[in-house]
N, C-alpha and C positions, 0 to 999 in steps of 0.2 A: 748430682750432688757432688760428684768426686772433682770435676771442673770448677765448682764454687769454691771448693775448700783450699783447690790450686790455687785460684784466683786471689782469694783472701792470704795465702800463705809466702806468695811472689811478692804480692806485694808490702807485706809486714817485715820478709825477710832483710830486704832496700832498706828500712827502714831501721832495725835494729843494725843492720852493717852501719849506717851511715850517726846510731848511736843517737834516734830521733825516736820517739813517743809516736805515735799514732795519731795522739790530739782525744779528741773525747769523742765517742760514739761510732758507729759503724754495724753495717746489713752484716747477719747472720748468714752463713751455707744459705741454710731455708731460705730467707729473706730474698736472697739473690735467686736464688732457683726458681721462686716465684715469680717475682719481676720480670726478668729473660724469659720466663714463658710466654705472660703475659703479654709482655711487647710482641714475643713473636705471632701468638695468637691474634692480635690484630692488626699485624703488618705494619706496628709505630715506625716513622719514617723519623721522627724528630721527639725527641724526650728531654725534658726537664729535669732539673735536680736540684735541693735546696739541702746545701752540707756538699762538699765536697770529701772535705775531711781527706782521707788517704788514698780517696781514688776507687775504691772496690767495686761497689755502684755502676759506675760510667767503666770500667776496666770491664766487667762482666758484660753490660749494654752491648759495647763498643765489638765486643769478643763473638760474641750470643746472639746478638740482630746486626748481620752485618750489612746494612742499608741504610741503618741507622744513623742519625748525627746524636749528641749530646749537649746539653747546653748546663754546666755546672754553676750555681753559685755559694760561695761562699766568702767569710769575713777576711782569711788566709790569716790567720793569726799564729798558724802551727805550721812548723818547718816542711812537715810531712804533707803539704799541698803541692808546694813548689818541688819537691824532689818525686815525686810520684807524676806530678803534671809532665815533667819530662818525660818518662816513660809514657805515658800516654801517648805525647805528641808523635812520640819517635816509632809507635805501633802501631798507630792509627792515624797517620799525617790526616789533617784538615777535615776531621771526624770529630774530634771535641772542641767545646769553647768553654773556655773559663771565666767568668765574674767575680772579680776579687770586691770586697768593700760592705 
């Protein structure tokens, strides 16, 4: 749980420095702790995701199943995609893929 609440906190921190919102909605510690289990419990190789939002989701995946690829969609309406998808890239080179629209 202490790694989700990291996970959530790095990346909210970017966010507030940079004087950007989160956007609407986002996985709980729990939420994520579950997820990452899940995947790991049956060795997901490739995972979906509808909402990008701030990244926490795919940042947990990415961190927690590392075999994994990601595939995120969302509308990008909120700042906080494009500046968290950075970090992403930059920690997970050619691990996630983003769908904007």
């Amino acid at each position: 749980m202490r790694h989700m609440k990291q996970v959530e906190r790095r990346l909210y921190w970017r966010l507030l420095f940079r004087q950007l919102g989160a956007g609407e909605g986002s996985s709980s510690a729990e939420e994520l702790l579950y997820l990452t289990r899940l995947a790991r419990r049956i060795n997901a190789r490739s995972i979906a995701e509808i909402g990008f939002n701030a990244g926490c989701s795919s940042y947990a995946m990415l961190r927690h199943v590392p075999d994994a690829t990601v595939v995120s969609f969302d509308l990008g309406e909120h700042a906080s995609v494009a500046v968290n998808k950075k970090l992403i890239d930059k920690k997970f080179p050619g691990r996630h893929t983003l769908i904007t629209g």
